[in-house]
N, C-alpha and C positions, 0 to 999 in steps of 0.2 A: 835530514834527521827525522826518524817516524815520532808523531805524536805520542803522548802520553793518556791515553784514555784513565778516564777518573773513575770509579765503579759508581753505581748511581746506586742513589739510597730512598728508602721508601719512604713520603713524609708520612710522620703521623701528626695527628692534631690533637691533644688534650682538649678533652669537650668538658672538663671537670668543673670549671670553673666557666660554661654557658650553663650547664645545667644546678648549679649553686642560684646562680642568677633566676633562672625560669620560677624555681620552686621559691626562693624570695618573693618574685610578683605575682605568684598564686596564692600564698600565705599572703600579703597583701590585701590583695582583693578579696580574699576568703573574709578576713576579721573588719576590713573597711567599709565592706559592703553594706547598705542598709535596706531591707528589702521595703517594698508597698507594703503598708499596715492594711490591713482585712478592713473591710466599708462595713459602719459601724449600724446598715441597714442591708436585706435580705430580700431582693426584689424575685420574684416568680413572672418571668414578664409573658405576654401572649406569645400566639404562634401564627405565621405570617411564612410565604413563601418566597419573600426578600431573600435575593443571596449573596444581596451586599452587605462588605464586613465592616464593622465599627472599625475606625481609623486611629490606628495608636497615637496621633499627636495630632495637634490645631484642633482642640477637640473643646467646646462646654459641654458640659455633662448636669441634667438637671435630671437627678429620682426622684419618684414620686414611690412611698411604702402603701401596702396596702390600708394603711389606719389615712393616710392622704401625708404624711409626712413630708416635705419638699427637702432637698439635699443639692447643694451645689458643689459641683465639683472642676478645675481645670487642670489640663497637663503643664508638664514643666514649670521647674522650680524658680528660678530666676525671677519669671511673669507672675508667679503664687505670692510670693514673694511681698514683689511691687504691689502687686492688686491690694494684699490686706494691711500694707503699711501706709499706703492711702486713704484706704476707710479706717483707718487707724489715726492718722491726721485729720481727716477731717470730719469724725462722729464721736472722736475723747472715746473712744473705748478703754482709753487705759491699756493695751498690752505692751507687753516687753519686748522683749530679742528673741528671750525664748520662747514664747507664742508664736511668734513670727514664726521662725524657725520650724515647730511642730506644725504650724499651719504647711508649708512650705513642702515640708519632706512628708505630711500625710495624709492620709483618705477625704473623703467627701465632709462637706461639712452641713448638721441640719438644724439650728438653732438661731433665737434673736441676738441682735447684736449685745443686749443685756447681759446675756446669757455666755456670748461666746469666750469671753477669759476663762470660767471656768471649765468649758468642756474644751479646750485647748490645753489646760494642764491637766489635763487626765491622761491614761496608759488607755489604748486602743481595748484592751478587755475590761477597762473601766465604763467607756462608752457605751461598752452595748449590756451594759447593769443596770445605766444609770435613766433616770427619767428627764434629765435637762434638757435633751435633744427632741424638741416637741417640734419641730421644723420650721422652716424658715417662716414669714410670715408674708400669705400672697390678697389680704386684704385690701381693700380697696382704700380704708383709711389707713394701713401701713404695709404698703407693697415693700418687702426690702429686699425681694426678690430682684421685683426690676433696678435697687441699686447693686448688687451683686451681680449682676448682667451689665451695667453700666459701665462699672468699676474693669469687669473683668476684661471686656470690648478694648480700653481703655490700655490696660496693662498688655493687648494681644497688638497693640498698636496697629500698619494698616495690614493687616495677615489677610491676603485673599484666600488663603486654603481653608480658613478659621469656617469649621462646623459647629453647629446645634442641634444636640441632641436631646430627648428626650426618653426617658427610660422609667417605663410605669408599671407596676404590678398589675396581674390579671383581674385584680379584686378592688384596684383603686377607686373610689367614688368619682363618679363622672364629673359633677362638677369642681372637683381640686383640679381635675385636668384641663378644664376649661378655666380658669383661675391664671394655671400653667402659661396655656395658649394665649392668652389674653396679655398676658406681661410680656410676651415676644410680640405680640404683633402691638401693642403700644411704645414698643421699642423701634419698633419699623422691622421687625424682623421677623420674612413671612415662606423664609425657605427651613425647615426642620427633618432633623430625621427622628424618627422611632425605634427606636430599642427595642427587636423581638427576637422569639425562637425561630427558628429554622423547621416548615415541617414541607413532608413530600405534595408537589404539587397534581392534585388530584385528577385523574384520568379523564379526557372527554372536553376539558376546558380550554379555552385559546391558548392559556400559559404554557399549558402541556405541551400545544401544538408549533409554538413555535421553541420548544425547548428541544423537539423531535428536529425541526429543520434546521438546529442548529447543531445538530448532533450529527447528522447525514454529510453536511459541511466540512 
């Protein structure tokens, strides 16, 4: 008895209802997103023929503005987080949830602890109006640097990747930077990087010359 052959049919797929879906989690993430708020200081830093790049995470980040300003700053939220609800227990600063929080999800901070409730409830275009942000204080009768470094160590728990940076304007006064230096290496901490421009290394010099043999390679 011959077989019955079936006719074969094309499948098709309704993709209507993936693409409902896609545009949902772009619309999502479009209105959820909250970007990095603008650093509520303006550094012009030197230029140096380093051509190694600042590392987006395991990062302190200490600015120094041209007037000598200090600003501390660290990545990731979770560790921002912890850090200042620590020196939140144990210095009575008084802040909330929502300080925390603005702390947390924003830019560098450069003020005393006095100071810092109020320039945590401010809008990121408020900061950089206002005069409260007079920077951190790197005195030798109140370093609160070196506990902002402490605290921060601290919250980064044992992070071997964990960098320090420093990032100083062209025009900073020598001695804030040395102020700087002085709270990391009374910290025990005597590996730093610097924060510069990138400029071309200049013809003739050994940098050049092993930038040629590595280029011939």
């Amino acid at each position: 008895m011959p077989k019955v052959k079936m006719p074969r049919k094309s499948t098709n797929i309704d993709m209507t209802a993936m693409c409902d879906v896609a545009f949902l989690l772009l619309t999502f993430f479009m209105l959820a997103t909250k970007f990095k708020p603008d650093e509520p200081v303006t550094v012009v830093t030197p230029s140096s023929i380093n051509t190694q790049l600042l590392p987006d995470s395991d990062v302190i980040l200490i600015t120094v503005d041209e007037k000598g300003r200090v600003f501390f700053s660290m990545d990731g939220q979770p560790k921002r987080r912890e850090l200042l609800t620590n020196l939140n227990d144990n210095f009575n600063l008084g802040l909330g949830k929502q300080e925390i929080d603005n702390f947390a999800i924003g830019s560098s901070i450069g003020t005393d602890f006095k100071s810092l409730k109020t320039v945590l409830d401010m809008t990121p275009a408020e900061r950089k109006d206002s005069q409260v942000e007079t920077g951190i204080p790197t005195d030798s009768t109140d370093n609160q640097l070196a506990i902002w470094i402490e605290y921060a160590r601290s919250a980064q728990g044992n992070n071997r990747n964990l960098k320090y940076c420093i990032k100083a304007d062209n025009k900073t006064p020598y001695p804030k930077i040395e102020a700087v230096l002085s709270t990391f290496k009374e910290k025990g901490i005597q590996k730093l990087n610097l924060v510069t421009d990138l400029e071309g290394i200049p013809p003739g010099t050994a940098a050049a010359a092993l930038q040629e043999e590595q280029l011939k390679k």
